[in-house]
Each structure stands twice: as structure tokens, then as C-alpha cells.
C-alpha positions in Angstrom: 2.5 1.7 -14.1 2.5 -0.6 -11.9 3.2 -0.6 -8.4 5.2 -2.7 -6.3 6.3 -3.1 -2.7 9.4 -1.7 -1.5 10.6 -1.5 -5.4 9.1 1.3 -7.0 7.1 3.1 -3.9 10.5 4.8 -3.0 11.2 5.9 0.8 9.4 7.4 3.1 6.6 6.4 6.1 4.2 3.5 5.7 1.8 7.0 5.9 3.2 8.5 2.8 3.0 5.6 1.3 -0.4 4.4 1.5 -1.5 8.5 0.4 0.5 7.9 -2.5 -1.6 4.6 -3.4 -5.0 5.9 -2.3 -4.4 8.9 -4.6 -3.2 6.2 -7.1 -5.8 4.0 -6.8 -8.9 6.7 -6.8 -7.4 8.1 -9.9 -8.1 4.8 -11.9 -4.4 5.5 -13.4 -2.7 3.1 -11.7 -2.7 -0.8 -10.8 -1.2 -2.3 -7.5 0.8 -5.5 -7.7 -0.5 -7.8 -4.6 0.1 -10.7 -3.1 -2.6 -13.5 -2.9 -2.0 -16.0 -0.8 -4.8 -19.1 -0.7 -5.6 -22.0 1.2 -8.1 -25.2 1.0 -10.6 -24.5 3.9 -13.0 -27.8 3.8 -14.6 -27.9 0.6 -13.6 -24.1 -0.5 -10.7 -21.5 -0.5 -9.9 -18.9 1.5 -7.4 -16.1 0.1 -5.4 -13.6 1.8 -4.0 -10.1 0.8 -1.2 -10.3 3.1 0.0 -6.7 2.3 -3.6 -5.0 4.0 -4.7 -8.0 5.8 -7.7 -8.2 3.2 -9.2 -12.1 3.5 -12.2 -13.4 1.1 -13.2 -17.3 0.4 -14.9 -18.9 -2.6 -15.6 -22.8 -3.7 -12.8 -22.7 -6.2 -9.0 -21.1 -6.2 -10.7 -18.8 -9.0 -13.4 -17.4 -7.2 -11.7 -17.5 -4.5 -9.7 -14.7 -5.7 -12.1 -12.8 -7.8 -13.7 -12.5 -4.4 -10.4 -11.4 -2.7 -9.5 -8.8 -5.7 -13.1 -7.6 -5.3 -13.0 -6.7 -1.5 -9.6 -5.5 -2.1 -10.5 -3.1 -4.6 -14.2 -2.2 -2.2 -11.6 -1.6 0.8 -9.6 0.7 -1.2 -12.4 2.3 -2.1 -14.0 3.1 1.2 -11.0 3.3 3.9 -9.5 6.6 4.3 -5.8 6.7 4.1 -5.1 6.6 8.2 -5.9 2.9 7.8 -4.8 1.8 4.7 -1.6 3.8 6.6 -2.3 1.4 9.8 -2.7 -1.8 7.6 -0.3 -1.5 4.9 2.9 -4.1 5.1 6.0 -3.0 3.4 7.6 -6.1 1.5 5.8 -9.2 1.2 7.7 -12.6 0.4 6.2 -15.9 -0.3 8.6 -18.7 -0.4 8.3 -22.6 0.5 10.7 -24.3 2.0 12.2 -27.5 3.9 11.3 -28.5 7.5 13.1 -32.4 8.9 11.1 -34.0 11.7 11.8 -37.2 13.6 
């Protein structure tokens, strides 16, 4: 099953929620459906997890996030569900769009 933001997670606090996915995630049952969000620093990438504010970097967009999913997945791990609780954003939207200038 996967999970994803504000779709399938149901109601309830950002504190319910993020039990819910730590019991999830240390059950190895489940996978979490994230948002990556990368940018050209210099000669390299960094990438974002926007949803836990979880940021890696690598020399190409792939490594870049094999490094993010990695210290996503090492973050999940280790922090206890008051901060996942504290991190956690609700729904994430990445969009472009149109900006005029003179």
C-alpha cells in the first residue's frame, strides 16, 4: 500500500499521523510516496524532501536522490515519532508556473 499525503492518511493531527507512518515504516509493510524536489548547486545537485525537511546532494540528479531516499529512510529510522510529528507537512504541491517582468 502506498501512502500518500492528505489522500489516503485520513484525518486526524499531524501527531497521529506521523505514529501511523513510523508504525508503517518500522513494519517494512508499507512504502511512503514523497516528494523530491532538486536543484543544480555548482557542479552537483541538491534534493529536498519537502514533506520532513530531509535535504541530501550528489554530482548527478541520480545520486542525488539515491542520497536523499537514503537519509530519508536513516531519518525514519532513528527519529522518534514527536519529531517526525514536528516535521511532517501535510500536502505537498509542486507546480511551475508563469511570472512577466519589465
Amino acid at each position: 500500500m502506498t501512502t500518500r499525503w492528505g489522500s489516503r492518511c485520513g484525518g486526524g493531527s499531524l501527531f497521529s499521523l506521523a505514529l501511523r507512518l513510523l508504525a508503517h515504516y518500522v513494519s517494512g509493510m508499507h512504502k511512503l510516496s514523497l516528494t523530491a524536489v532538486l536543484e543544480r548547486e555548482g557542479s552537483g545537485f541538491v534534493s529536498l524532501c519537502p514533506e520532513i525537511d530531509v535535504a541530501s546532494q550528489g554530482d548527478t540528479v541520480e545520486e542525488a536522490l539515491a542520497n536523499l531516499r537514503e537519509a530519508v529512510e536513516l531519518f525514519l529510522e532513528e527519529a522518534d515519532a514527536s519529531e517526525i510529528a514536528q516535521r511532517l507537512k501535510g500536502e505537498i504541491f509542486v507546480t511551475r508556473f508563469e511570472a512577466a517582468y519589465a
